[in-house]
mmCIF file of the N, C-alpha and C atoms, coordinates in Angstrom:
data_MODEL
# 
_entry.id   MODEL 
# 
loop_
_atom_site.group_PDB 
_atom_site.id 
_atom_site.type_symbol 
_atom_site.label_atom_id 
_atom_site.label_alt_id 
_atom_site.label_comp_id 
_atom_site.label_asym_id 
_atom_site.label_entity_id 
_atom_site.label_seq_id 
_atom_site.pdbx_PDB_ins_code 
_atom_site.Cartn_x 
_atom_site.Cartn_y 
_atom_site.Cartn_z 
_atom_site.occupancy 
_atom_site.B_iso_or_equiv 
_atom_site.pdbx_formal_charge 
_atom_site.auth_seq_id 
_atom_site.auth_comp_id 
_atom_site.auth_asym_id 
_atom_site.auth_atom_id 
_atom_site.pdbx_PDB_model_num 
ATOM 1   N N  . UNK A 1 1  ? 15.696  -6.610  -19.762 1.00 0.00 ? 1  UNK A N  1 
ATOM 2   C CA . UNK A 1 1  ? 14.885  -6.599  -18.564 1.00 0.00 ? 1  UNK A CA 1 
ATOM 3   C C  . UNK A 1 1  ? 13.616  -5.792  -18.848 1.00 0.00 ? 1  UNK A C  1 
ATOM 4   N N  . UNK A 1 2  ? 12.415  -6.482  -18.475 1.00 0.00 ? 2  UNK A N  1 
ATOM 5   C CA . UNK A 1 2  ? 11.219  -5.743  -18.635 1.00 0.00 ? 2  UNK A CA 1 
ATOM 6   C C  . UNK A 1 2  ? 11.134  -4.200  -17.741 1.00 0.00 ? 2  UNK A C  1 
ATOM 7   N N  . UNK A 1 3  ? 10.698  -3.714  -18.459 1.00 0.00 ? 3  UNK A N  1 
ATOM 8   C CA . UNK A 1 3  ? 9.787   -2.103  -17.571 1.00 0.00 ? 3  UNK A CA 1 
ATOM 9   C C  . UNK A 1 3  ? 8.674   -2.654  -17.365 1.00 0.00 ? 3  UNK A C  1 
ATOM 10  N N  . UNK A 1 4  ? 7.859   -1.675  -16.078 1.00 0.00 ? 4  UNK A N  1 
ATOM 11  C CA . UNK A 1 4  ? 6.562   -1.734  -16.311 1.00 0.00 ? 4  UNK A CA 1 
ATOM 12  C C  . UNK A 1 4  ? 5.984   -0.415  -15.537 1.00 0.00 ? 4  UNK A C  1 
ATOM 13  N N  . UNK A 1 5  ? 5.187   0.450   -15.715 1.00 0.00 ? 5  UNK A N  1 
ATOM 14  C CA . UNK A 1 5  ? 4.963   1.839   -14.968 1.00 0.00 ? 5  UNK A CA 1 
ATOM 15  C C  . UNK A 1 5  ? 4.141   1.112   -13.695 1.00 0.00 ? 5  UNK A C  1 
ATOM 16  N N  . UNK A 1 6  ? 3.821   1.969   -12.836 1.00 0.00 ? 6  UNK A N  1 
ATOM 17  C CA . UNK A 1 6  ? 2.918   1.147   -11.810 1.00 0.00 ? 6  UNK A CA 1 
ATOM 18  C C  . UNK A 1 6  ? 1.882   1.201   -11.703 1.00 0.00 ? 6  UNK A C  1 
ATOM 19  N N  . UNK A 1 7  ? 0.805   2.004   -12.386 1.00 0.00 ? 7  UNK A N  1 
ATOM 20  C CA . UNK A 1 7  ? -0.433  1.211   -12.612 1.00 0.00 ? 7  UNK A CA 1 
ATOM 21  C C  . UNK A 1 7  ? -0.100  -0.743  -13.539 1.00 0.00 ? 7  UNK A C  1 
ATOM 22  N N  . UNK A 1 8  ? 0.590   -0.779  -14.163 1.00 0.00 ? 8  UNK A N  1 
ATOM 23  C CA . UNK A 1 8  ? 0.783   -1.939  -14.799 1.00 0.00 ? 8  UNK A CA 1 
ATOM 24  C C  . UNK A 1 8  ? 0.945   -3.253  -13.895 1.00 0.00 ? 8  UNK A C  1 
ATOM 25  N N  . UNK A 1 9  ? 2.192   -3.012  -13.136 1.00 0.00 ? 9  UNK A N  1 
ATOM 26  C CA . UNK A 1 9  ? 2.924   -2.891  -11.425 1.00 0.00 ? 9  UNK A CA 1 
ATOM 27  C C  . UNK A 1 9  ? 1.626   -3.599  -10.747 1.00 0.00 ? 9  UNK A C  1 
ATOM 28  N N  . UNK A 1 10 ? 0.952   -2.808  -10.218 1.00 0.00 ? 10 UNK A N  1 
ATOM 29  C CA . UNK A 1 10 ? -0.076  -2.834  -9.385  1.00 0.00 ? 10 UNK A CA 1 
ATOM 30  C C  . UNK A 1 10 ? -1.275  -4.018  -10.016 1.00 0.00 ? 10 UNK A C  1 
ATOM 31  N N  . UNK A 1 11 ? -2.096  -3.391  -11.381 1.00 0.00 ? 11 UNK A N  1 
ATOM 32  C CA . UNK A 1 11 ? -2.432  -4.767  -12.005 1.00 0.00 ? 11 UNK A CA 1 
ATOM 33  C C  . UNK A 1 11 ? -2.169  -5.787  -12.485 1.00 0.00 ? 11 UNK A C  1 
ATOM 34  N N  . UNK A 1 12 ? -0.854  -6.158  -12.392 1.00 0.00 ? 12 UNK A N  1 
ATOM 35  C CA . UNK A 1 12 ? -0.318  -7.555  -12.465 1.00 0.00 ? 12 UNK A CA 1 
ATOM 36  C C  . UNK A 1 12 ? 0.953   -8.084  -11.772 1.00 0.00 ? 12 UNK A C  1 
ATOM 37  N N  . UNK A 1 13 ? 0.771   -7.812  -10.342 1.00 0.00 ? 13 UNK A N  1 
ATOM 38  C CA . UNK A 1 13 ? 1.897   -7.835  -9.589  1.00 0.00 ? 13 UNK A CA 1 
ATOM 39  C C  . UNK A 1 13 ? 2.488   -9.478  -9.089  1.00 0.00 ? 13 UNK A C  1 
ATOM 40  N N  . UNK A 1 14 ? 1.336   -9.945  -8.923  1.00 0.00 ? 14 UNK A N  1 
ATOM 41  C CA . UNK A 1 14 ? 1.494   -11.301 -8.828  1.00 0.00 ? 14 UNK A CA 1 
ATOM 42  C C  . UNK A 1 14 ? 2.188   -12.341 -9.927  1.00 0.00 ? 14 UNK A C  1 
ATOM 43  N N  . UNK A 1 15 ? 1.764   -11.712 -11.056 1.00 0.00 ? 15 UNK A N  1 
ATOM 44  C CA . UNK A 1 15 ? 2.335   -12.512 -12.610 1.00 0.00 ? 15 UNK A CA 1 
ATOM 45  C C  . UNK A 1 15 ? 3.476   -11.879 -12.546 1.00 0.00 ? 15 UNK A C  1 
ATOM 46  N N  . UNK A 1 16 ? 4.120   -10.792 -12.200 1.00 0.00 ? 16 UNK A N  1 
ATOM 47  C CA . UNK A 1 16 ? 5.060   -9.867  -12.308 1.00 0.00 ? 16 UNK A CA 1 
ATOM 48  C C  . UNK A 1 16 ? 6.381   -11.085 -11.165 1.00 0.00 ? 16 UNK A C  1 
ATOM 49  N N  . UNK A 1 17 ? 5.716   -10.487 -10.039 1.00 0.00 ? 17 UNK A N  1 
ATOM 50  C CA . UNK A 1 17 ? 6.452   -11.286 -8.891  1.00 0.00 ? 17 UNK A CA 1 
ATOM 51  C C  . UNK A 1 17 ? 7.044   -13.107 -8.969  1.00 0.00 ? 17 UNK A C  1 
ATOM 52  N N  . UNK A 1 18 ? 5.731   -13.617 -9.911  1.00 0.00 ? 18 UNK A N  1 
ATOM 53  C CA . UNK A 1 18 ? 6.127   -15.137 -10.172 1.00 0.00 ? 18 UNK A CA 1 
ATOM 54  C C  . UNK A 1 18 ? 7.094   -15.272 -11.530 1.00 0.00 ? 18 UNK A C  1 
ATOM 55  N N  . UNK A 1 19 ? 7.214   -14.322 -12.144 1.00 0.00 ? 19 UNK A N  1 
ATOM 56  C CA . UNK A 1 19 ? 8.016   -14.380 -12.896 1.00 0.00 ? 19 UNK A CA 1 
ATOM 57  C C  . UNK A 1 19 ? 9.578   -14.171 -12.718 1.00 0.00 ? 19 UNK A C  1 
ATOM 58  N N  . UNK A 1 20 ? 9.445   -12.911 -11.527 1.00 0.00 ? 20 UNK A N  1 
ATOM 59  C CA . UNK A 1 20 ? 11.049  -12.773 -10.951 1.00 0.00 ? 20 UNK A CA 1 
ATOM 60  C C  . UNK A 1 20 ? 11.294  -13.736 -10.211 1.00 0.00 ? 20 UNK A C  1 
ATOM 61  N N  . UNK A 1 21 ? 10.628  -14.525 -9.852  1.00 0.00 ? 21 UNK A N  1 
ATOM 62  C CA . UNK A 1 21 ? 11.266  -15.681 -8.830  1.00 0.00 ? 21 UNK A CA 1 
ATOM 63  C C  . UNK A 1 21 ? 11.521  -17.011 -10.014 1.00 0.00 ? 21 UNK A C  1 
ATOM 64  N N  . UNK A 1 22 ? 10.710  -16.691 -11.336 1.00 0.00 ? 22 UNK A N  1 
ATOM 65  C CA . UNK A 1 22 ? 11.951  -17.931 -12.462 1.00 0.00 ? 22 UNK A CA 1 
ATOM 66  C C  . UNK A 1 22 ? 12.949  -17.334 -12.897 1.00 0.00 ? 22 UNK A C  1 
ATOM 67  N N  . UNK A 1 23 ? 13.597  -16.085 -12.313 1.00 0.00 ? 23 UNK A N  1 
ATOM 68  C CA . UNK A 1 23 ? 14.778  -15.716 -12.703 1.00 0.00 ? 23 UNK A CA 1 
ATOM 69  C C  . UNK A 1 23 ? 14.437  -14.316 -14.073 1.00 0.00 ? 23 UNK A C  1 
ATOM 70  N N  . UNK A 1 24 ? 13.144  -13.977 -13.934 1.00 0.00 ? 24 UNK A N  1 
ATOM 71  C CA . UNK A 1 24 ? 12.993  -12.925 -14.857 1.00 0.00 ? 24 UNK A CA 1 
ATOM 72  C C  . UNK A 1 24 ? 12.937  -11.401 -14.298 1.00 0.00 ? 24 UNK A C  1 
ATOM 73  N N  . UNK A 1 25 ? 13.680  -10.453 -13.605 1.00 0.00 ? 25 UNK A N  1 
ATOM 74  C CA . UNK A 1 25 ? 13.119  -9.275  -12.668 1.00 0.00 ? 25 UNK A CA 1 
ATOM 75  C C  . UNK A 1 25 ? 13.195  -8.654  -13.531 1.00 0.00 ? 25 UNK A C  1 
ATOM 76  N N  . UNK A 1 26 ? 12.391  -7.339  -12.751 1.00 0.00 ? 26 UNK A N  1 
ATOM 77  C CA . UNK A 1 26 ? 11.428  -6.316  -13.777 1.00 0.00 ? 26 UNK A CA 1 
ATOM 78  C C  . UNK A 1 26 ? 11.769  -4.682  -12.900 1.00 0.00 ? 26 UNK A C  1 
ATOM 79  N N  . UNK A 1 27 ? 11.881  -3.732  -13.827 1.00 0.00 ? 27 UNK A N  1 
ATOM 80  C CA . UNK A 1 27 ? 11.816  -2.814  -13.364 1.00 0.00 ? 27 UNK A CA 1 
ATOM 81  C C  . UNK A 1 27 ? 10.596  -1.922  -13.419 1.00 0.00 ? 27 UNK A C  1 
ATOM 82  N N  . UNK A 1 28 ? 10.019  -1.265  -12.174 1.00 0.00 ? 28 UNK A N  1 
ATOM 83  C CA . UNK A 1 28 ? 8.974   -0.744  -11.983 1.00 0.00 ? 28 UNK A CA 1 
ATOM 84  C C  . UNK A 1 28 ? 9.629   1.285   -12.343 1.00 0.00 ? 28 UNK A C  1 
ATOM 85  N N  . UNK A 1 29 ? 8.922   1.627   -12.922 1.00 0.00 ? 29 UNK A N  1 
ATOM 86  C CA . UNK A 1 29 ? 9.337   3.069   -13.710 1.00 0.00 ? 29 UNK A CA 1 
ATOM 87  C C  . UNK A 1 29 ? 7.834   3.603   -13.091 1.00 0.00 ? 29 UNK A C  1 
ATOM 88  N N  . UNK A 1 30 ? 8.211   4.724   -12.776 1.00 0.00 ? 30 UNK A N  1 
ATOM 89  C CA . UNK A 1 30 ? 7.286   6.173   -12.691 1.00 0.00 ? 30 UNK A CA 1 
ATOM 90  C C  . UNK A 1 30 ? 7.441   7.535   -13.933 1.00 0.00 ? 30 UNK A C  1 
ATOM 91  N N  . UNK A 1 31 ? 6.519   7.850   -14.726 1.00 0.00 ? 31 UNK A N  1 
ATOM 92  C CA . UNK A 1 31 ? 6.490   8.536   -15.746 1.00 0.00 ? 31 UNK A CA 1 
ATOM 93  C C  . UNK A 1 31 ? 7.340   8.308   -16.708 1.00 0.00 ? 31 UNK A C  1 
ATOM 94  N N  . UNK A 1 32 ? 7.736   7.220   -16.906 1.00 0.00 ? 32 UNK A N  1 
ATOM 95  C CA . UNK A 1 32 ? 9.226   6.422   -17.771 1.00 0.00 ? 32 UNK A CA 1 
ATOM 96  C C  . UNK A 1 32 ? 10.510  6.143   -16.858 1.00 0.00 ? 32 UNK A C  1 
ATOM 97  N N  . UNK A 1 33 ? 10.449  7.128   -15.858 1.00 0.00 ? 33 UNK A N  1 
ATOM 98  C CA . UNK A 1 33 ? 11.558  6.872   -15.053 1.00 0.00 ? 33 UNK A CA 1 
ATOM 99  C C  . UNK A 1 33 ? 12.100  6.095   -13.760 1.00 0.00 ? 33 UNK A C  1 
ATOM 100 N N  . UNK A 1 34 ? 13.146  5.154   -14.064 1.00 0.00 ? 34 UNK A N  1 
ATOM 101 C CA . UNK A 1 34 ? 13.303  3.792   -13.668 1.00 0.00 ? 34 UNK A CA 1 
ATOM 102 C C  . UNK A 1 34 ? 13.275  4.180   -12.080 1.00 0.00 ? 34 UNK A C  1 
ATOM 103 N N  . UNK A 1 35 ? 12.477  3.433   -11.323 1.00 0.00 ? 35 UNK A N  1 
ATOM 104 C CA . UNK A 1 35 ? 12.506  3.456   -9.608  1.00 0.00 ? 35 UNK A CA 1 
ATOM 105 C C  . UNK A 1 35 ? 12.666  2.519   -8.767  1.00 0.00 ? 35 UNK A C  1 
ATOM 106 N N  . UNK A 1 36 ? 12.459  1.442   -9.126  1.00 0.00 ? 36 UNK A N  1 
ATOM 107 C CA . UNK A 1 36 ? 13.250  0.124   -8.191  1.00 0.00 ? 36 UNK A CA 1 
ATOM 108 C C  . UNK A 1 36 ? 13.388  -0.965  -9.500  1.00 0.00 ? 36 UNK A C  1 
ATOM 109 N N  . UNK A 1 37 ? 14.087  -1.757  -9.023  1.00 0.00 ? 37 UNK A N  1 
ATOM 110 C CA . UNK A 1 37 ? 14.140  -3.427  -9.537  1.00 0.00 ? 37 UNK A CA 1 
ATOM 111 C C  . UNK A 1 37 ? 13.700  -4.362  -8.656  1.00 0.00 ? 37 UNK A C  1 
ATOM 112 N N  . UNK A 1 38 ? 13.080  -5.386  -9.337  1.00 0.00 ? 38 UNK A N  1 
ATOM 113 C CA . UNK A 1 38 ? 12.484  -6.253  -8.069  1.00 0.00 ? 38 UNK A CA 1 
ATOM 114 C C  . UNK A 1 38 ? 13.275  -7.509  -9.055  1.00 0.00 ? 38 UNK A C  1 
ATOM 115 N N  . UNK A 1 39 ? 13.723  -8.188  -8.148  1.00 0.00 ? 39 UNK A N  1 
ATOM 116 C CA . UNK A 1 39 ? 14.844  -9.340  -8.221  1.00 0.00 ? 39 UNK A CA 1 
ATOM 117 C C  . UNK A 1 39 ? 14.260  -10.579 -7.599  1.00 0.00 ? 39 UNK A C  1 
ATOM 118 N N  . UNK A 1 40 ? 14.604  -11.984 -7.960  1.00 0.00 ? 40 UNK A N  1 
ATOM 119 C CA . UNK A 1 40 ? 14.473  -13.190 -6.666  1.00 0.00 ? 40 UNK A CA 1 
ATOM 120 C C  . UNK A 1 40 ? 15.715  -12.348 -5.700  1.00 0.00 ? 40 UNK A C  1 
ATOM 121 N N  . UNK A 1 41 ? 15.548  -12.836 -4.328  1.00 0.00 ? 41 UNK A N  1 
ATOM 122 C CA . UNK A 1 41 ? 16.467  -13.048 -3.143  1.00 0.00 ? 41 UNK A CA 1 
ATOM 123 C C  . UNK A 1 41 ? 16.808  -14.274 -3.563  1.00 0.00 ? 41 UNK A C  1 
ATOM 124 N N  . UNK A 1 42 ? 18.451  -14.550 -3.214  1.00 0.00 ? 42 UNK A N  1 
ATOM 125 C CA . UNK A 1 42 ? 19.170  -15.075 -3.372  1.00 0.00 ? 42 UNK A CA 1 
ATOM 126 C C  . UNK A 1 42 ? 19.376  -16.247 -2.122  1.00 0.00 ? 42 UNK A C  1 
ATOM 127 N N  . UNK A 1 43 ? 19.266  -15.373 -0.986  1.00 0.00 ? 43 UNK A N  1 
ATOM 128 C CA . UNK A 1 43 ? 19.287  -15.774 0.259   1.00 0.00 ? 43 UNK A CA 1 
ATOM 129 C C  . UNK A 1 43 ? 17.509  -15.876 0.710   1.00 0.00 ? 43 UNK A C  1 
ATOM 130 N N  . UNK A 1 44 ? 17.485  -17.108 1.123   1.00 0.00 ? 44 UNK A N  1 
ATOM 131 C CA . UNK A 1 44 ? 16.773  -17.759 1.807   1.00 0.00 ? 44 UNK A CA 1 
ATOM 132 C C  . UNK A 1 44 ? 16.186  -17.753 2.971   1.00 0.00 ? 44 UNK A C  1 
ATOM 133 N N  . UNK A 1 45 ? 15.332  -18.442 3.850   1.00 0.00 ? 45 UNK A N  1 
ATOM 134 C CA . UNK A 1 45 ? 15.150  -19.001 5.026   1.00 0.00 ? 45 UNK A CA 1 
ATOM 135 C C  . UNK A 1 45 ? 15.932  -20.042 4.986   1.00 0.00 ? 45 UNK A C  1 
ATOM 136 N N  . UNK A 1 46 ? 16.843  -20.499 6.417   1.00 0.00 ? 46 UNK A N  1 
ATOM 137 C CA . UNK A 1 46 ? 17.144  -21.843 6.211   1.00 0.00 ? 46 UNK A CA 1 
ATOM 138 C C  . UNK A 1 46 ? 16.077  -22.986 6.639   1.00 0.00 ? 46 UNK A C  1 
ATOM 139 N N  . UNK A 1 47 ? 16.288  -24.060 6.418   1.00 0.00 ? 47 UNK A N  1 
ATOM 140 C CA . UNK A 1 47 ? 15.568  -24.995 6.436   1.00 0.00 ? 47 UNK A CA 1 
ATOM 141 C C  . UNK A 1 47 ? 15.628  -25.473 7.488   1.00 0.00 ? 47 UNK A C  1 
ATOM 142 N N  . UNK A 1 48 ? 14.319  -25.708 9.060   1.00 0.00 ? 48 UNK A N  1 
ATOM 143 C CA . UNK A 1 48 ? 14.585  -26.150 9.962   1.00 0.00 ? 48 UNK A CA 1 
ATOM 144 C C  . UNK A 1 48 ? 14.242  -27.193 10.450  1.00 0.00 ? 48 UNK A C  1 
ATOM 145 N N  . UNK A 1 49 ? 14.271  -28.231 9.490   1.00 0.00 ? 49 UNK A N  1 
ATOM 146 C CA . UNK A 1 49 ? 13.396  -29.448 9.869   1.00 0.00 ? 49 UNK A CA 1 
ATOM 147 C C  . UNK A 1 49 ? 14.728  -30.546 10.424  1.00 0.00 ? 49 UNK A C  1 
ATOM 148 N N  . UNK A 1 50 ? 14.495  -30.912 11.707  1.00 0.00 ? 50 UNK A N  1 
ATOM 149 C CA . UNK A 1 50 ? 15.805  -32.496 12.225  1.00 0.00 ? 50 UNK A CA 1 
ATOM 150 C C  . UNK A 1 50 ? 16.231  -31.125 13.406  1.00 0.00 ? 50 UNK A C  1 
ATOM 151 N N  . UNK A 1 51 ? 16.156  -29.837 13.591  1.00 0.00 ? 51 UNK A N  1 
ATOM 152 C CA . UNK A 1 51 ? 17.021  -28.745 14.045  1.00 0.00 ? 51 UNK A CA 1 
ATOM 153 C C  . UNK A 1 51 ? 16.458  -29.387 15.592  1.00 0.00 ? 51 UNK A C  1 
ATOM 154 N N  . UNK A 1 52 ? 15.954  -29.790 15.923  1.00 0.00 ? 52 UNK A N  1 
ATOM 155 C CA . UNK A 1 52 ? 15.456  -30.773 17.816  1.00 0.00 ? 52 UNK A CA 1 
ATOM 156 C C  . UNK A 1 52 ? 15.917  -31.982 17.350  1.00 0.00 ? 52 UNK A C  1 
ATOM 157 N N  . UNK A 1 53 ? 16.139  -32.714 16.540  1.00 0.00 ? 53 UNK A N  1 
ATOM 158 C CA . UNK A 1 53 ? 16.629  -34.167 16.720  1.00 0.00 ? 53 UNK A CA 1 
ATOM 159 C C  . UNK A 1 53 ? 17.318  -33.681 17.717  1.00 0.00 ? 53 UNK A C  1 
ATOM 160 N N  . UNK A 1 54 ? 16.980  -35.087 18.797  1.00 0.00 ? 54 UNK A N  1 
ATOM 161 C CA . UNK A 1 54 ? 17.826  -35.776 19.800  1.00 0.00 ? 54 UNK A CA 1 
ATOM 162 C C  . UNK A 1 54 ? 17.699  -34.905 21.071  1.00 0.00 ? 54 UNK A C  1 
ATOM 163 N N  . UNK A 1 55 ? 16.449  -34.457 20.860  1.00 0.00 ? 55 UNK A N  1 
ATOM 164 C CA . UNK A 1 55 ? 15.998  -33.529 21.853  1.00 0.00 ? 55 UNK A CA 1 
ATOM 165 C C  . UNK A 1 55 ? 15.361  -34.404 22.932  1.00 0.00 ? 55 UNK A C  1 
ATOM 166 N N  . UNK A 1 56 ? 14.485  -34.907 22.779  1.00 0.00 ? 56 UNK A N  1 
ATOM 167 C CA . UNK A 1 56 ? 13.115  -35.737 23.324  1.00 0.00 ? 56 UNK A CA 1 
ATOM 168 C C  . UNK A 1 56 ? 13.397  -37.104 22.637  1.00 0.00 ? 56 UNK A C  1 
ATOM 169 N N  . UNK A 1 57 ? 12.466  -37.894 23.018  1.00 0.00 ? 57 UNK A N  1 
ATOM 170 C CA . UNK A 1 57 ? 12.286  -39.452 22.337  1.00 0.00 ? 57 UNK A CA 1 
ATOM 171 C C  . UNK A 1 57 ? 10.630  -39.790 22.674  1.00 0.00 ? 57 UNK A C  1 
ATOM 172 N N  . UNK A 1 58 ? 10.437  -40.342 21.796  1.00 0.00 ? 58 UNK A N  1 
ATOM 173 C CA . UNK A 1 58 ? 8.932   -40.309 21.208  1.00 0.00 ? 58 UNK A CA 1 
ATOM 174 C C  . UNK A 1 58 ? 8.915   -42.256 21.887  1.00 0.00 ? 58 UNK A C  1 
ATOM 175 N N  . UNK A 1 59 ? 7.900   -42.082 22.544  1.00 0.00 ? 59 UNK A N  1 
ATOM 176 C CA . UNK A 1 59 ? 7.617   -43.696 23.127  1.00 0.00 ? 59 UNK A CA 1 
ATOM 177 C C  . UNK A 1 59 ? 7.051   -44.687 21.640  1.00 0.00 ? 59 UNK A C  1 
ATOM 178 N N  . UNK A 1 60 ? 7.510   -46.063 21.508  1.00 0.00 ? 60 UNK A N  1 
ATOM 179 C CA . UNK A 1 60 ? 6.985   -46.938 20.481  1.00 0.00 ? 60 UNK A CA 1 
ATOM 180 C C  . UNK A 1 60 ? 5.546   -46.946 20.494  1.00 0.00 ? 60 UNK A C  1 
ATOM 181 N N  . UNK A 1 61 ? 4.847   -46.834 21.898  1.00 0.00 ? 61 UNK A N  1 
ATOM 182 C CA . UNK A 1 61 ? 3.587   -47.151 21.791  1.00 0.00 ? 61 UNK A CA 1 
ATOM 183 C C  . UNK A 1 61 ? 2.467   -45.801 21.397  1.00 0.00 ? 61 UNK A C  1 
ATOM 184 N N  . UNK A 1 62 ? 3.218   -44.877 21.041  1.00 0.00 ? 62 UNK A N  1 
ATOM 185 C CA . UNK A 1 62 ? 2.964   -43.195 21.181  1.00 0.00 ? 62 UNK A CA 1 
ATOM 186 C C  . UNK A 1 62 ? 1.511   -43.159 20.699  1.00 0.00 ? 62 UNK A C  1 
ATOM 187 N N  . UNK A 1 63 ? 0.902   -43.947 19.777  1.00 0.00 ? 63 UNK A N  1 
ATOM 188 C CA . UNK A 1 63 ? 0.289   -43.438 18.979  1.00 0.00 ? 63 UNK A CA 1 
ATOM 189 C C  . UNK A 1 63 ? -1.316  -44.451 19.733  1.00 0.00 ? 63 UNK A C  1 
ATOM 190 N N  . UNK A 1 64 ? -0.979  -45.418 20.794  1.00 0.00 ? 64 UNK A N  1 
ATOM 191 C CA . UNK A 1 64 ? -1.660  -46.087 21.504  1.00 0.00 ? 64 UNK A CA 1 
ATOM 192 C C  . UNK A 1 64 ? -2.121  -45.870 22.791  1.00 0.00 ? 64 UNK A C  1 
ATOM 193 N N  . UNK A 1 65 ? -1.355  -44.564 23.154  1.00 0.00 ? 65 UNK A N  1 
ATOM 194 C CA . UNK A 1 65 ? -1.058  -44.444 24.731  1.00 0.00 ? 65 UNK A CA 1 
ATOM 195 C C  . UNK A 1 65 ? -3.051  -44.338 25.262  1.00 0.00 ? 65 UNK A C  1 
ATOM 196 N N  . UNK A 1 66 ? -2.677  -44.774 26.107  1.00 0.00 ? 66 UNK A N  1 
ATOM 197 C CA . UNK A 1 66 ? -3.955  -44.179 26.973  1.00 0.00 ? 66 UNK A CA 1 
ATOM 198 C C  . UNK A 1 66 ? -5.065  -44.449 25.947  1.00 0.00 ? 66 UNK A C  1 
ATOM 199 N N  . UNK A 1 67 ? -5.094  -45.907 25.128  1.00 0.00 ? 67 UNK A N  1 
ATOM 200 C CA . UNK A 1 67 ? -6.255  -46.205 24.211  1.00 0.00 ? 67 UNK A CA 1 
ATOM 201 C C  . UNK A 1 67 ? -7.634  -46.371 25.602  1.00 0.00 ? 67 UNK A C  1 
ATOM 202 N N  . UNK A 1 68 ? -7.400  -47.207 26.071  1.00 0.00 ? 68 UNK A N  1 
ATOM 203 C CA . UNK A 1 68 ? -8.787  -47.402 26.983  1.00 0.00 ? 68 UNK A CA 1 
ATOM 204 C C  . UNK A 1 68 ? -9.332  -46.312 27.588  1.00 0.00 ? 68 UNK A C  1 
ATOM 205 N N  . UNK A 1 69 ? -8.475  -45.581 28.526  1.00 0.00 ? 69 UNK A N  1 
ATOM 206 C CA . UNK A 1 69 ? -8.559  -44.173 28.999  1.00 0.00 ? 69 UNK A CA 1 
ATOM 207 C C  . UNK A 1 69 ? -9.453  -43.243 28.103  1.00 0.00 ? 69 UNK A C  1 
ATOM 208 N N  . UNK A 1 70 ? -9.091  -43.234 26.696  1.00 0.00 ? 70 UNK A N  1 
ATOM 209 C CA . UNK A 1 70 ? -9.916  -41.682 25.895  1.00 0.00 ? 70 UNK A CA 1 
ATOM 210 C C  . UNK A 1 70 ? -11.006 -42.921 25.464  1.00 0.00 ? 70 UNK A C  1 
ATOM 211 N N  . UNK A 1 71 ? -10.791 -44.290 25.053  1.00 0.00 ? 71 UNK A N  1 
ATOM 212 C CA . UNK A 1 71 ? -12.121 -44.898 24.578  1.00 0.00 ? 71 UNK A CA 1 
ATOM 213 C C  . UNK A 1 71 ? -13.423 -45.169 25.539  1.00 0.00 ? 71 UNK A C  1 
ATOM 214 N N  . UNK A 1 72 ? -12.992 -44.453 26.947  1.00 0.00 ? 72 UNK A N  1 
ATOM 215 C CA . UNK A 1 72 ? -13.842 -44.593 27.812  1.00 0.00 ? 72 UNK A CA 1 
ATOM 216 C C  . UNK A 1 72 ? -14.184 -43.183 27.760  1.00 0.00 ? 72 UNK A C  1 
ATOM 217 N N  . UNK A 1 73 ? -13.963 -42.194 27.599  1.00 0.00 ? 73 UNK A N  1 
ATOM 218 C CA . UNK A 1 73 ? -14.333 -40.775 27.856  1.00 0.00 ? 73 UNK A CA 1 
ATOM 219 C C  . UNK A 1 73 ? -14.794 -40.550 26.421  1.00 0.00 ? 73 UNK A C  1 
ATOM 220 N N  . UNK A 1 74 ? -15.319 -41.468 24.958  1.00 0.00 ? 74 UNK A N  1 
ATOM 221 C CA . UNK A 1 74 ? -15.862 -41.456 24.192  1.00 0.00 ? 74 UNK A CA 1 
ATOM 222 C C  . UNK A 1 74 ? -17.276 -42.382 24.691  1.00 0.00 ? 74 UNK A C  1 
ATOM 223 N N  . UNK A 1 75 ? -16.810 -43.385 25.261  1.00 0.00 ? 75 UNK A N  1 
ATOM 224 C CA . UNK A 1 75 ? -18.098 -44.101 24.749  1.00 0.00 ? 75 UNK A CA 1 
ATOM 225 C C  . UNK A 1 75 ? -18.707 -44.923 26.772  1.00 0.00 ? 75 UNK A C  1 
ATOM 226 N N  . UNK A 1 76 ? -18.295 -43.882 27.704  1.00 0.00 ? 76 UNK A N  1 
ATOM 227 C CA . UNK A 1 76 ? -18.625 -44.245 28.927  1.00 0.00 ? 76 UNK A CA 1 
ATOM 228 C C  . UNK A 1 76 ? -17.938 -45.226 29.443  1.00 0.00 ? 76 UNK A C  1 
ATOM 229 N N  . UNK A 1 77 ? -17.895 -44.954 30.580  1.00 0.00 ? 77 UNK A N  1 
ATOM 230 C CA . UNK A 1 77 ? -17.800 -46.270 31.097  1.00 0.00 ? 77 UNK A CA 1 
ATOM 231 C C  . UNK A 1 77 ? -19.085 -47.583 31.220  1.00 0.00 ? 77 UNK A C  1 
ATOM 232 N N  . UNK A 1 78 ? -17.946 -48.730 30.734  1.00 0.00 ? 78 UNK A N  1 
ATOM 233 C CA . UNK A 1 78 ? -19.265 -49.568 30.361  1.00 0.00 ? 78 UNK A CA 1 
ATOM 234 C C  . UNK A 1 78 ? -18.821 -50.648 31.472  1.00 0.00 ? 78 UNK A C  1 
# 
């Protein structure tokens, strides 16, 4: 497992951080001496996409509604 002091830490935290999330963590040391590990989380957000299916229902014409209505409040009434 890599060391790194924290000026090092600090200037390359991002390369540091993308590396523990391919499974490489690193320990951050103060004057040689070891002070945290930074790890991937294991645990997640879950994924909330379908979590309202069957909530509402979306009309067939949804994407038409009220065409004349807004094409008149674009281009006047003619």
């Amino acid at each position: 497992m890599k060391t790194v002091n924290i000026h090092e830490a600090k200037t390359n935290l991002s390369k540091l951080v993308d590396a523990a999330v391919q499974g490489e963590p690193f320990v951050i040391a103060k004057a040689g001496r070891p002070l945290v590990k930074v790890t991937l989380l294991e645990s997640r957000m879950p994924t909330r996409i379908g979590f309202l299916d069957g909530a509402y229902a979306i009309p067939e014409d949804f994407d038409r509604m009220d065409g004349a209505e807004i094409q008149s409040l674009f281009e006047g009434d003619a």
